[in-house]
N, C-alpha and C positions, 0 to 999 in steps of 0.2 A: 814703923810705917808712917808714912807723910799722912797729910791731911787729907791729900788728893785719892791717895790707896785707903780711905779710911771711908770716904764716900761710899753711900749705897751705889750697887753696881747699877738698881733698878732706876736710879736718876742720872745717869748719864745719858748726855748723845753719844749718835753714832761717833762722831768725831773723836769726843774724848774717851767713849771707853778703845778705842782703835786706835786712840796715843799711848794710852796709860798701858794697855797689853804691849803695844810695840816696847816699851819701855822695861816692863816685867820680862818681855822675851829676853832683851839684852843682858836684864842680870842675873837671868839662868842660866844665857849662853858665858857670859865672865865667870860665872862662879866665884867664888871661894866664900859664898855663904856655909851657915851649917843644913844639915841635912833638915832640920824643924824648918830655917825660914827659905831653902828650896820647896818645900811640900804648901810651906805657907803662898809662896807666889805662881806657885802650879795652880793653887786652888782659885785664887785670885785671876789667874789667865785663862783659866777654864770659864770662871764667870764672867769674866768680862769676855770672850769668844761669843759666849750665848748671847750675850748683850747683844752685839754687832750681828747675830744673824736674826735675832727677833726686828733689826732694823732695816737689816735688809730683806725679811719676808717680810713686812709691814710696808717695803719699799715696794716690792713685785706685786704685789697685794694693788699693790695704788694703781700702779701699772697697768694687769690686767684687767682692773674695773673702766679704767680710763679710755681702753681700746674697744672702738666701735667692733658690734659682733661681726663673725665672716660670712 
């Protein structure tokens, strides 16, 4: 694993954990890993997935506080 995939998922931004998955999607879609470091970068895209939606409910979050009531 790089240094980048080595990072806590819990300090990334949105940005970068939504690089680093696109990046893990890619070399699940290539393949010719072994079957350990597939499961290893499912686990990895899994947490960084959660990453980017805890970003984006912290986002709607902003959001709907921000919108005067109706």
């Amino acid at each position: 694993m790089t240094a980048a995939e080595q990072q806590d998922v819990a300090t990334l931004s949105y940005e970068e954990a939504r690089e680093e998955l696109l990046m893990v999607v890619q070399r699940l879609e290539a393949g010719g890993g072994t079957l350990e470091e597939s499961l290893s970068l499912w686990e990895r895209g899994e947490a960084l997935a959660a990453r980017c939606e805890e970003w984006l409910e912290g986002a709607r979050a902003r959001l709907k506080a921000a919108q005067p009531d109706a």
